[in-house]
C-alpha positions as CSV (number, residue, x, y, z in Angstrom):
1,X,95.7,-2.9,18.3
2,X,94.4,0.4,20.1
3,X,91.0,-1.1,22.0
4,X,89.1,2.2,21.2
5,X,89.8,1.7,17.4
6,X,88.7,-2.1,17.9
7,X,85.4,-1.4,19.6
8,X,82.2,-0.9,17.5
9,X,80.7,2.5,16.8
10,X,77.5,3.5,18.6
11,X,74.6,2.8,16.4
12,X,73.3,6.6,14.8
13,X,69.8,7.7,14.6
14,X,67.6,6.4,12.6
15,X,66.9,9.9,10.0
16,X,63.2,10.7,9.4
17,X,62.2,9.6,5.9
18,X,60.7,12.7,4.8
19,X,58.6,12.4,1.6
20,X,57.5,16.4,1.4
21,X,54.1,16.3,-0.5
22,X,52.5,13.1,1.0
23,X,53.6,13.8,4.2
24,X,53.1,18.1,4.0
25,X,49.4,17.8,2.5
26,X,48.8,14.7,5.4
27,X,49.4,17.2,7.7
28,X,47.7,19.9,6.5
29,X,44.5,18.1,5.8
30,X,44.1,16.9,9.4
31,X,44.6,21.1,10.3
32,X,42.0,21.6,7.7
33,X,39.4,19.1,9.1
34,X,40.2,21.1,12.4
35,X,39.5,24.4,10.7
36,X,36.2,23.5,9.1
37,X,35.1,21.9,12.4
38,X,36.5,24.9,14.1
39,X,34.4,27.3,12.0
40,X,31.7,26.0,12.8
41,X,32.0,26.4,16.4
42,X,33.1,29.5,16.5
43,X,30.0,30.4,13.7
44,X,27.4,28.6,16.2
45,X,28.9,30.8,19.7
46,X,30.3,27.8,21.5
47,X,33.8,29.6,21.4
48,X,32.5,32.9,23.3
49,X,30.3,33.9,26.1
50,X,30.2,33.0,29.7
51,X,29.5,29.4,29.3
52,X,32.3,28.9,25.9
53,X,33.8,26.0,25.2
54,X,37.9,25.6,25.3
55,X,38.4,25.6,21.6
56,X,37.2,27.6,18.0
57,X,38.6,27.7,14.9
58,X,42.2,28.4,16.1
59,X,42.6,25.6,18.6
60,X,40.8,23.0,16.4
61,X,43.3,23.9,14.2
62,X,46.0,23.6,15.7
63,X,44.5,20.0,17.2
64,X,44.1,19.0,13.6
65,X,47.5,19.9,12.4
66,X,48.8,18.4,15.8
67,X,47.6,15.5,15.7
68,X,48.4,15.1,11.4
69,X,51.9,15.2,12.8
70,X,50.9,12.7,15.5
71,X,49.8,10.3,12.6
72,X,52.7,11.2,10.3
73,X,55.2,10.3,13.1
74,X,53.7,6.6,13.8
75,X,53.5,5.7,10.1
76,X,57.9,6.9,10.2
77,X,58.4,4.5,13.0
78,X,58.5,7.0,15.9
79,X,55.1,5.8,17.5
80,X,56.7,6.7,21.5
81,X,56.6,10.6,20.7
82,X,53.5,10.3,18.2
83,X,51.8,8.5,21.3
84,X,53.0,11.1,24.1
85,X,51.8,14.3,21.8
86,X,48.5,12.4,21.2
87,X,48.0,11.7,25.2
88,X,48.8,15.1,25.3
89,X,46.5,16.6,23.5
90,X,43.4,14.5,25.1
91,X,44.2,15.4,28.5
92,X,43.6,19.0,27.3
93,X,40.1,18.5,26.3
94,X,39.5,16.3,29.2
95,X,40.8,18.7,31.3
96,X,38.6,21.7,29.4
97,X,35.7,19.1,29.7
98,X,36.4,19.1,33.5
99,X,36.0,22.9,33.6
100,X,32.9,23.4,31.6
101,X,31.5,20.9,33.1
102,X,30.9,22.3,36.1
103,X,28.4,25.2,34.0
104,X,26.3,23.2,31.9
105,X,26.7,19.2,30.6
106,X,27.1,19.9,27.0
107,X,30.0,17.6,26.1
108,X,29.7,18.5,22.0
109,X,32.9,20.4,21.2
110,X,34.9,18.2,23.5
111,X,33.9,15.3,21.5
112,X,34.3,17.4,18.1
113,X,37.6,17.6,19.6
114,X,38.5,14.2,19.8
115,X,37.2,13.1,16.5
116,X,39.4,15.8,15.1
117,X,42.4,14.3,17.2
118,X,41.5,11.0,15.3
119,X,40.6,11.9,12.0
120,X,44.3,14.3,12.0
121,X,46.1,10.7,12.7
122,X,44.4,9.0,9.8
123,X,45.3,12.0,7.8
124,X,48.9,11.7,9.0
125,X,48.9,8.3,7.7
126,X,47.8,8.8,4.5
127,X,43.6,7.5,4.7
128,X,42.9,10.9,3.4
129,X,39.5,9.8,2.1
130,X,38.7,8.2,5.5
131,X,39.6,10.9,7.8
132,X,38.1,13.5,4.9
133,X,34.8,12.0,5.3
134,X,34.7,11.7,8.9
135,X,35.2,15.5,9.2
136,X,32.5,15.9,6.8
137,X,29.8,13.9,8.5
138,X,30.8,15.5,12.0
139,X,30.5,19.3,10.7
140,X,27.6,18.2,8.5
141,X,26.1,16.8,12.6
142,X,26.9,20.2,14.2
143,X,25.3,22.4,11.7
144,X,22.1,20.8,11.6
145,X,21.6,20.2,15.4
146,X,18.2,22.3,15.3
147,X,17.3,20.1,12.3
148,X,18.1,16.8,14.2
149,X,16.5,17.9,17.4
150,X,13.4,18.5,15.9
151,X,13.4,15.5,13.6
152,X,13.7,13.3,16.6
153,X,11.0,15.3,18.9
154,X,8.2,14.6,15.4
155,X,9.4,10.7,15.9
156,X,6.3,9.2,17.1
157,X,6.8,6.3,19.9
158,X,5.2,3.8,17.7
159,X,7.7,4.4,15.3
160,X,11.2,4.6,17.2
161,X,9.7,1.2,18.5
162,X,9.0,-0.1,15.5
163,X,12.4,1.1,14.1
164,X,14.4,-0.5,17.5
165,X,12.3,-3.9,16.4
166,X,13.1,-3.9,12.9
167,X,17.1,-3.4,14.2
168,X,16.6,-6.6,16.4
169,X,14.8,-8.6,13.8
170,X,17.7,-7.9,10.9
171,X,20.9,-7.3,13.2
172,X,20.4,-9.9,16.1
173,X,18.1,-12.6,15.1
174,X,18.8,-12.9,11.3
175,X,22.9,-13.6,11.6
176,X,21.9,-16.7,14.8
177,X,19.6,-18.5,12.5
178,X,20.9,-21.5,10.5
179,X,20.6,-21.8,6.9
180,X,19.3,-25.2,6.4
181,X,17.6,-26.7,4.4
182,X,15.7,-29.0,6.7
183,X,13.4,-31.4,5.7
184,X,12.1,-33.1,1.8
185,X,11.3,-31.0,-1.2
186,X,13.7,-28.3,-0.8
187,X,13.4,-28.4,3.0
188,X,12.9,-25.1,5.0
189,X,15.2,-22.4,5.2
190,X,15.6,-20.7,8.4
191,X,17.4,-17.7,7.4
192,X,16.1,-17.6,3.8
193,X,12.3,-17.4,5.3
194,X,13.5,-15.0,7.6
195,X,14.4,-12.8,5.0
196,X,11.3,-12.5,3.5
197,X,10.1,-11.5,6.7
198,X,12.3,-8.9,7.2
199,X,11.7,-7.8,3.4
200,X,7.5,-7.9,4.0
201,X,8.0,-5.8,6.9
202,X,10.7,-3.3,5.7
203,X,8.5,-2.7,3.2
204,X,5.5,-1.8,5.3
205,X,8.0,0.4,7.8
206,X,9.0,2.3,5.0
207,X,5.5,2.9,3.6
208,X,5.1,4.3,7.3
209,X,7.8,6.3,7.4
210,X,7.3,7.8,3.7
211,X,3.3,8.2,4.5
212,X,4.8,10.5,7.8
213,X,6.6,12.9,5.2
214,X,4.4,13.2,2.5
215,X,1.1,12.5,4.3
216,X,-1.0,8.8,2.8
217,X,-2.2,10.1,0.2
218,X,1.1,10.6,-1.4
219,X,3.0,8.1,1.1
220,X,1.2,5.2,-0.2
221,X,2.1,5.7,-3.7
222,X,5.5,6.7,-3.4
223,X,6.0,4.0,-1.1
224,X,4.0,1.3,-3.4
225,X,6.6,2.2,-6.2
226,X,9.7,2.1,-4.1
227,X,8.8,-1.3,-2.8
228,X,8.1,-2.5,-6.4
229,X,11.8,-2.1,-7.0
230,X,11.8,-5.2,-4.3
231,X,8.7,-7.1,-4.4
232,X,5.4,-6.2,-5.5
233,X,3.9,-9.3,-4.4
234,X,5.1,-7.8,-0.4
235,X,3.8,-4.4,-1.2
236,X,0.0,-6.1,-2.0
237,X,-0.1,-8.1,1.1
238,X,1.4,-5.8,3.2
239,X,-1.2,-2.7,1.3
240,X,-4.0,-5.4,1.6
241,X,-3.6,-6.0,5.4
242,X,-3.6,-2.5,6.3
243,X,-6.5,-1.7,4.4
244,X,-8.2,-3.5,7.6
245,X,-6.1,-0.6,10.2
246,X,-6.7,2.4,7.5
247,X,-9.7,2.3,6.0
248,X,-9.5,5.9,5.1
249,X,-7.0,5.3,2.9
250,X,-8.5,3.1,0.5
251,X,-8.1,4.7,-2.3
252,X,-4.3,5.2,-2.3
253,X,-3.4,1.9,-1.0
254,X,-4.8,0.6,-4.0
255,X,-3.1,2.9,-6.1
256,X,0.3,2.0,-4.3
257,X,-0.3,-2.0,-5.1
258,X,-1.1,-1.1,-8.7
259,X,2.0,1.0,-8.6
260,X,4.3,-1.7,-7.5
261,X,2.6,-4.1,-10.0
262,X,3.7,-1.4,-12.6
263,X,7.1,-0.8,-11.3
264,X,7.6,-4.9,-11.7
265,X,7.7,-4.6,-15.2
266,X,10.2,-2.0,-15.4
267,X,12.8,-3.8,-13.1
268,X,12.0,-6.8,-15.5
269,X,13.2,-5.2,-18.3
270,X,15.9,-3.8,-16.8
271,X,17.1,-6.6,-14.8
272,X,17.1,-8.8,-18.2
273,X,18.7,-6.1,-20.4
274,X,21.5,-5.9,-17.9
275,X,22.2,-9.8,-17.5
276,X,21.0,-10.6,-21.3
277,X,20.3,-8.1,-23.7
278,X,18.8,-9.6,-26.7
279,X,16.5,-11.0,-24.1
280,X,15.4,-7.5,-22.8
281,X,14.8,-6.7,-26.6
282,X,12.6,-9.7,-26.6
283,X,10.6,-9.0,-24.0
284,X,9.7,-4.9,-24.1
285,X,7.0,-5.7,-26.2
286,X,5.5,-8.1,-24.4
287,X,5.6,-5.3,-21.1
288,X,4.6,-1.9,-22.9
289,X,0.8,-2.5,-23.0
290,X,0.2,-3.1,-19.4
291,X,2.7,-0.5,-18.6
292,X,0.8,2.1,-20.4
293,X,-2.2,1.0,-19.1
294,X,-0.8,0.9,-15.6
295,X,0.9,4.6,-15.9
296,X,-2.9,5.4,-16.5
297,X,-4.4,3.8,-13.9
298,X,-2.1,5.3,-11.2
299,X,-2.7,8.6,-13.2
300,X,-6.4,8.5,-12.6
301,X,-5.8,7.5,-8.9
302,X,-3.8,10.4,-7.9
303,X,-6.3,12.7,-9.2
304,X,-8.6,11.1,-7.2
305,X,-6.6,10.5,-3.6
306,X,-6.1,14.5,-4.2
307,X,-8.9,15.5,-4.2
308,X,-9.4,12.9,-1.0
309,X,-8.5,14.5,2.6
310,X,-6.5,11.8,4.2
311,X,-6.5,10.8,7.6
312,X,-3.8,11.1,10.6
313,X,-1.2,8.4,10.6
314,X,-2.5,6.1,13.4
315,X,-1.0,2.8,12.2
316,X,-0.7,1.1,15.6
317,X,1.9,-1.5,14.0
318,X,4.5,-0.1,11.4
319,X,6.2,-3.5,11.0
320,X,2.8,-5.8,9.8
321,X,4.7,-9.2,11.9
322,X,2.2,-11.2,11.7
323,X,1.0,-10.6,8.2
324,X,5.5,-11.2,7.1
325,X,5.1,-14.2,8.8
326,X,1.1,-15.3,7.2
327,X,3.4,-14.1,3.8
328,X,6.8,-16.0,4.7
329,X,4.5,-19.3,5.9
330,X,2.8,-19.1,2.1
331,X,5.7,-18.2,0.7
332,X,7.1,-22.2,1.6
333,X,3.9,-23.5,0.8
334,X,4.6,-22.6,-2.6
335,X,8.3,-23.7,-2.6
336,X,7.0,-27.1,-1.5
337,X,4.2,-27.5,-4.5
338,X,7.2,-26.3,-7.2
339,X,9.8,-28.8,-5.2
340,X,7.0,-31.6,-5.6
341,X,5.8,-30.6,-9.2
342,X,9.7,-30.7,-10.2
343,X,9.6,-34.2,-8.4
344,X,7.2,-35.5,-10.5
345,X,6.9,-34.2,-14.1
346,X,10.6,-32.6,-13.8
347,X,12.0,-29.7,-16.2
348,X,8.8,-29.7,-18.7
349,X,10.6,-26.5,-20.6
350,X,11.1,-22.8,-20.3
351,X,7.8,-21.8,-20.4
352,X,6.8,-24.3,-17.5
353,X,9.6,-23.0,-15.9
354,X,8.6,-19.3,-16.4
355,X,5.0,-19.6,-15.0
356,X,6.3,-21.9,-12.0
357,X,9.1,-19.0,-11.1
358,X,6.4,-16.4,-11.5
359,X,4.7,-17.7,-8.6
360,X,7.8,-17.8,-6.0
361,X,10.4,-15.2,-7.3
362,X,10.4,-12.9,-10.7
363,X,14.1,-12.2,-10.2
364,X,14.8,-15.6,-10.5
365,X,12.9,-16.4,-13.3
366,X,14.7,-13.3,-15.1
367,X,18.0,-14.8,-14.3
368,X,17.3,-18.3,-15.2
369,X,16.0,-17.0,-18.5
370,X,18.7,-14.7,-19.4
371,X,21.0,-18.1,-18.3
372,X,19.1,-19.8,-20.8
373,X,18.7,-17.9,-23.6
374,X,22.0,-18.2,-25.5
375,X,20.8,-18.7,-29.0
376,X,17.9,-16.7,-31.1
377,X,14.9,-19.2,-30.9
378,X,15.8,-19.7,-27.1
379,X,15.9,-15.9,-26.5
380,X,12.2,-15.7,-28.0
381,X,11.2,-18.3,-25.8
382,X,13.0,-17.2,-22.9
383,X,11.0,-13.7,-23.4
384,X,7.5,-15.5,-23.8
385,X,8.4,-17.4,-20.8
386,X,9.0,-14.5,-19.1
387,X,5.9,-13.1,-20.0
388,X,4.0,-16.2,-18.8
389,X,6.2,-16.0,-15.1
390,X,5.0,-12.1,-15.0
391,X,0.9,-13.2,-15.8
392,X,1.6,-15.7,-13.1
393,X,2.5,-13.4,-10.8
394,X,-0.3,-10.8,-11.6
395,X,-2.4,-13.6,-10.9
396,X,-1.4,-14.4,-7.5
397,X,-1.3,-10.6,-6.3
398,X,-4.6,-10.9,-7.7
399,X,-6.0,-13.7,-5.4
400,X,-4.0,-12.2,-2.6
401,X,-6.0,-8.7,-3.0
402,X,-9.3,-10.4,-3.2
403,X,-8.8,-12.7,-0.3
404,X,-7.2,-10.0,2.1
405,X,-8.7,-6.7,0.7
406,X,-11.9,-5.0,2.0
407,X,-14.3,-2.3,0.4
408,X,-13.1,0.3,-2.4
409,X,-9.5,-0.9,-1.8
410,X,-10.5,-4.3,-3.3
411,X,-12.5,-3.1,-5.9
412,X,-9.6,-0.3,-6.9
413,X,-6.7,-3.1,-6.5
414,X,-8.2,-6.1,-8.6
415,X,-9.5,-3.6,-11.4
416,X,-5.7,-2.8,-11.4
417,X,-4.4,-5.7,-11.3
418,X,-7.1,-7.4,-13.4
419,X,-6.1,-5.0,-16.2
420,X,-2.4,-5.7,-15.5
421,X,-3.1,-9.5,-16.1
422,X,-5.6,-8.8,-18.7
423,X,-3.1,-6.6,-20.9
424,X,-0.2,-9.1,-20.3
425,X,-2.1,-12.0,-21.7
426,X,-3.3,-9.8,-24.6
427,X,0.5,-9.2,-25.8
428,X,1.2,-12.9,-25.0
429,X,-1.4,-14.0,-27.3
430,X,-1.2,-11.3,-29.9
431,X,2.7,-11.9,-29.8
432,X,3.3,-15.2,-29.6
């Protein structure tokens, strides 16, 4: 036998798979994400002049449809020549960086660069929606650098504190702190009380930041009704307490607790038609005559905060700490009277249920309800319970406005919530 014939072939080269329109659009896409990034260099006169930058709409092309085929060869298996063509094409901008740096600092279009090398990979790999929106957010960052700029210059120090704070609070301290519970009756939850902390404050940051837009007059309504979508019961503590900071503001501070009470029946109705239907049938009567009246009274109050001159924004604390942590502190006061009362008398029905969960949390006693009411005569009660939870809470925002609000604000808040709680109890008693 001839040894040559015997000896085995010399393995062949693996062939690149090539699946034309994945791989051609891929490819393309990362040398459009080039292009639009390139435009708007070239648009904004970073690509000409003494002190240009290395690339426009050309070159950021070209990167983008280099490094597309960069990403295309790793996903076929060829990640040595994918890697060398990518190293390639960042020692270029570094090296351009190196050169312009030695006129002026500005490192923008160097780093434009770059995110376009990486985006053209994860085009070349196929995470077209991924890379898509990344080239989109960075062109979207160049074009409005004037914008930016002078966004961040109007950014009072009190507020990029607060807003560094509120970062530490929710992204640091909330993840260390245990769960729990600790302790009889429902014990204490850490994290769970923290929560509510962070909610009482986020709510009065964003009052802050809406009332630096729109001015208070506006602010504190718009802001009232955004944070009745999360808890009205937060807004009128945090409104109440900063009545005592702002007392030129009286007026639409109220407005924005009455606002928040208002908005509470809405996300009622809407959080119980989305879980249980029938139910939110059940109760829309029971929430259109303190809505109207509420629509009213907010009415009335804008007319009048108008026609008010409000004052500068001078809020010395944006994040209200101690009044979250007064709000958290009552807050498992209350869970420890419902643990007990549960103790003792245990589940004495739905509608002791309902005015019980009033007091702590209306979103639970929606979902409890709309858990409850399976048949007719339990969807009926489930809505008069409801009622009864949403009276229960008017009550307590009640108690909390007179016992932390001062002056006109009081006055304003309690008529509005008095004639929330008043209406509600009218439809319960006319209804039921």
């Amino acid at each position: 036998m001839n040894p040559r014939k015997a000896a085995s072939p010399r393995a062949a080269p693996v062939p690149i798979q090539w699946n034309v329109p994945a791989d051609v659009l891929g490819i393309a896409m990362g040398a459009v994400g080039g292009a639009a990034v390139g435009v708007e260099r070239q648009w904004s006169g970073h690509a000409t002049g003494p002190t240009s930058h290395f690339a426009g709409i050309r070159t950021f092309t070209l990167l983008g449809g280099l490094s597309g085929t960069a990403g295309w060869l790793w996903s076929s298996g060829f990640q040595t020549l994918a890697a060398v063509i990518l190293i390639g094409a960042v020692a270029i901008v570094v090296a351009a960086y190196v050169a312009v740096s030695r006129l002026e600092s500005d490192a923008t279009t160097e780093v434009a660069a770059l995110i376009v090398l990486a985006a053209g990979v994860l085009s070349g790999t196929g995470s077209w929606a991924l890379a898509s929106g990344i080239i989109v957010l960075t062109a979207i960052l160049l074009v409005e650098k004037s914008r930016l700029h002078s966004l961040v210059a109007r950014i009072p120090v009190v507020g990029l504190k607060a807003g560094f704070r509120f970062a530490l609070m929710a992204v640091i301290i909330l993840p260390l702190l245990p769960e729990g519970p600790y302790g009889p009756l429902g014990g204490i939850r850490p994290r769970e009380l923290w929560t509510m902390v962070l909610l009482f404050s986020g709510i009065s940051f964003l009052s802050y930041i809406i009332r630096s837009l729109l001015g208070a007059g506006q602010g504190y309504v718009v802001a009232g009704l955004l944070g009745g979508l999360v808890s009205s019961t937060n807004v009128t503590l945090s409104f109440s307490r900063m009545r005592s900071q702002d007392a030129r503001n009286e007026i639409p501070l109220a407005i924005g607790v009455v606002a928040a009470s208002t908005m509470l029946y809405f996300r009622v109705v809407g959080a119980a038609s989305f879980l249980n239907p029938a139910l939110g049938r059940a109760i829309l009567p029971f929430v259109i005559p303190p809505v109207l009246l509420g629509v009213l009274f907010c009415a009335y109050g804008l007319r009048r905060s108008w026609a008010q001159e409000g004052g500068d924004e001078t809020t010395p604390n944006p994040l209200q700490f101690r009044s979250a942590l007064q709000m958290a502190g009552l807050f498992q006061i209350v869970l420890f009277v419902v643990g007990a009362a549960s103790r003792r008398w245990g589940q004495a029905g739905l509608l002791a249920a309902g005015g019980i969960l009033g007091l702590t949390d209306v979103d639970a006693l929606v979902i409890s309800m709309a858990k409850a009411a399976s048949t007719v005569d339990q969807v009926s009660t489930a809505a008069l319970a409801t009622a009864l939870g949403i009276l229960a809470n008017n009550a307590l925002k009640l108690g909390v406005a007179i016992a932390f609000g001062r002056g006109r604000f009081r006055t304003l808040a309690t008529s509005g919530l008095g004639g929330l709680a008043l209406a509600t109890a009218l439809a319960i008693v006319l209804l039921h």
